[in-house]
N, C-alpha and C positions, 0 to 999 in steps of 0.2 A: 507700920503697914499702911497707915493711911497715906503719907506722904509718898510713898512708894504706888500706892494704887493711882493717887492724882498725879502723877508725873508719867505713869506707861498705860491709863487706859486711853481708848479713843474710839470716838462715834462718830461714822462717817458718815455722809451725805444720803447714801444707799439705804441707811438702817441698818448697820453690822456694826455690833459691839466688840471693840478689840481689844482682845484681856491676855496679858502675857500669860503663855505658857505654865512658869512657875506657880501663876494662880490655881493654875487645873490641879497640879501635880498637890497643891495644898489644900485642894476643894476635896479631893479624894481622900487623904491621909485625913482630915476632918468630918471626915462623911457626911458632904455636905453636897446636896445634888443638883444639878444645875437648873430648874425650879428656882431653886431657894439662894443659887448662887451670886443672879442678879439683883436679888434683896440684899446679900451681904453686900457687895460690892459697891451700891448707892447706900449704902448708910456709913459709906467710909469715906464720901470724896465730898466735893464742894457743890453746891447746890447747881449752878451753870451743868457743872456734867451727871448729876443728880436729872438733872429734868431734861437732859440732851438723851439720857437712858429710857427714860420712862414716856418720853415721845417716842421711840423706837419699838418700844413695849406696844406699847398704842396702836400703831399705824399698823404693826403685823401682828396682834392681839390673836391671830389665828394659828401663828408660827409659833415652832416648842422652841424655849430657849436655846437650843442647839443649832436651829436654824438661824438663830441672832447673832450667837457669836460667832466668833473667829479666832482662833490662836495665836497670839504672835510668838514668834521662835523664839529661843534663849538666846538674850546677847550678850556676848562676853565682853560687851565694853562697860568698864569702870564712871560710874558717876558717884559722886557725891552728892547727897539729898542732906538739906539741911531743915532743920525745924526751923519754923518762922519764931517761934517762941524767941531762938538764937540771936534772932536777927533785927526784933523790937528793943530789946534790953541794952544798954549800952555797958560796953565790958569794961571792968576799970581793974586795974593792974597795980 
């Protein structure tokens, strides 16, 4: 999940947090409400967009998390996410 959450979130310029779709549909089936969803989702990613969220938090500190985010759509395009763990280790055969 994590490598998945640092690969499709994004905080724009504006202060809109943009969290796929799938996220919501799993925030729900978790009963986890959007309050508390912005806490999930920075304590899953890497510190740059940890505090690219929590500046956004800040600046509209008046605004309910629903007014922060944004949805992005399901995309039915195929990627591959690979763990870094994969990627340090070298493979011997």
């Amino acid at each position: 999940m994590r490598e998945f959450l640092q690969a499709n979130v994004v905080v724009n310029k504006s202060g809109k947090v943009f969290i796929p779709k799938l996220v919501e549909r799993y925030s729900r089936e978790a009963s986890i409400n959007l309050d508390d969803l912005l806490g999930w989702v920075m304590e899953r990613v890497d510190k740059k967009l940890r505090d690219s969220i929590q500046k956004c938090l800040h600046r509209k500190s008046n605004k309910k998390p629903s007014q922060i985010i944004e949805w992005l759509p399901y995309s039915s395009k195929f990627r591959y996410i690979v763990s870094k763990d994969l990627t340090d280790k070298p493979w011997r055969v």
